[in-house]
N, C-alpha and C positions, 0 to 999 in steps of 0.2 A: 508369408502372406503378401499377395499383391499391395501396394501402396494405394491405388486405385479403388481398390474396394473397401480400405480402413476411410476416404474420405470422400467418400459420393454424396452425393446429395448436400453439400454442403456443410456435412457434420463436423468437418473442421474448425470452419467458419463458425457456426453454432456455438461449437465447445468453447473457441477465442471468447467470442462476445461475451459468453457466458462469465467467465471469467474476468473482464473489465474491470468490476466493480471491486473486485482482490487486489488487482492492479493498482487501482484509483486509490485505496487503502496502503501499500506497500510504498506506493511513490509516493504518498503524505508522508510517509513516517519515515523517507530518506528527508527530501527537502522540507515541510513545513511550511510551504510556499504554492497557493493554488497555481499558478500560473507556472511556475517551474515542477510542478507534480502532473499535470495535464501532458505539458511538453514531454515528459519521460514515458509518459503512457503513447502517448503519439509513435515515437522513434519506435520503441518497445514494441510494439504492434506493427509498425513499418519494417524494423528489420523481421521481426517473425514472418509478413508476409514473404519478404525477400528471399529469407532463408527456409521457408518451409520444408525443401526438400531435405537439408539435414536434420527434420525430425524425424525418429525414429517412431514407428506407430506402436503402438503396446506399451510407452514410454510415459511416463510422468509429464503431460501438457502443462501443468501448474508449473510443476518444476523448473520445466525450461522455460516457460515465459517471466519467469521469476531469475532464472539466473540471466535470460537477455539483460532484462531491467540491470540488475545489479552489476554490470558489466559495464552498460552503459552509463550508469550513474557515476561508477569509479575512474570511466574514460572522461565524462565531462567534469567531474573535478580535477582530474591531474592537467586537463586543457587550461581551464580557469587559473589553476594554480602558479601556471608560465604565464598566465593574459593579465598584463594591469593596464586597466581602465582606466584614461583621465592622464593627465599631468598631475603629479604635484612638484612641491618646492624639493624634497630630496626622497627619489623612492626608494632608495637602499632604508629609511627610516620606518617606510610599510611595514606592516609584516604582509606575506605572499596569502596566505588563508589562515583563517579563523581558526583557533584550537579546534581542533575534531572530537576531541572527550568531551567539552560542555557537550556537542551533541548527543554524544554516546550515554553521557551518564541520565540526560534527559528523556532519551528512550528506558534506558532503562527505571528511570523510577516510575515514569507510565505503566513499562511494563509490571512491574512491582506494586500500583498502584491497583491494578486491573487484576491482576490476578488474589489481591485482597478484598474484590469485591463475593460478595455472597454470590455460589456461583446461579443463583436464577434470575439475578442480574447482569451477571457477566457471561447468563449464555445468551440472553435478551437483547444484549448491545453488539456484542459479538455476531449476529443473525443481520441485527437491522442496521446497527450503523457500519459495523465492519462489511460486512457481506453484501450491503446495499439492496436488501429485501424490506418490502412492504410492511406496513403491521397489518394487515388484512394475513401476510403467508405466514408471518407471525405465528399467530393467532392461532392459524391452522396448527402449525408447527407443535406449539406448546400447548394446543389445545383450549386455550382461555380468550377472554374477552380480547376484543382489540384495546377499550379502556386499560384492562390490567399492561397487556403488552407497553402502550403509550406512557403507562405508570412507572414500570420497571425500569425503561429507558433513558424517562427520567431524573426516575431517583439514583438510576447507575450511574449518569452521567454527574449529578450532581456531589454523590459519594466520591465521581474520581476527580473533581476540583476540587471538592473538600481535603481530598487526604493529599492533593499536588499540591496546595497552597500551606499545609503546614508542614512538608517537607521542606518546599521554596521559601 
């Protein structure tokens, strides 16, 4: 197939943008940090335009704008990890980065958390906070009130500070 006719009319572009909002969500749950999760989405989307022509069309778009991200996530920590910041009095006493398991175990009890919730909660949150859809498409979606949707979200969300804070 021509490469040409997989992205006319700007269906490329469309399906990216589309996608953002995944993005916005995946670079939260590396850094934790609005300002350093924007930045990752940025580059992410910069090199995708860059690189566009090694995607393959018929291919997994999520996929690869998901493995860009992650790629560049692992290049800017191993950068950070040679970069210290600052004088101090003796930096061989630094350490160079933070344990990376606190993070990891912290993803995962989210993860562990979220998947405990009742799943018509956890497709509720999953839709609107993960996915970054309205509670009007909501609604459509699952069929019910926008009240019930607004309800679900946040009693999800509440369920999952409930059940993180007596893990934590």
């Amino acid at each position: 197939m021509d490469r040409t006719e997989e992205f006319d009319e700007g269906s490329f572009d469309r399906k990216v943008v589309d996608l953002i909002p995944a993005l916005r969500a995946y670079a939260w749950s590396l850094h934790r940090n609005r300002a350093d999760s924007d930045d990752l989405v940025q580059e992410t989307l910069l090199r995708a335009l860059l690189y566009v022509d090694s995607f393959q069309p018929g291919t997994n778009l999520r996929g690869w704008l998901f493995r860009i991200m992650r790629n560049r996530f692992y290049t800017s920590r191993q950068s950070a990890r040679r970069e210290m910041v600052g004088i101090a009095d003796c930096v061989s006493e630094l350490p160079a980065t933070a344990p990376a398991q606190e993070l990891h175990m912290e993803v995962r009890e989210v993860g562990r958390a979220f998947s405990a919730l009742p799943a018509h909660y956890r497709q509720t949150l999953a839709y609107v906070v993960l996915g970054g859809n309205s509670y009007e498409k909501a609604s459509e979606r699952f069929n019910c009130n926008i009240g019930t949707v607004k309800s679900r979200v946040s009693r999800g969300r509440a369920l999952m500070k409930s059940a993180l804070e007596t893990r934590g």
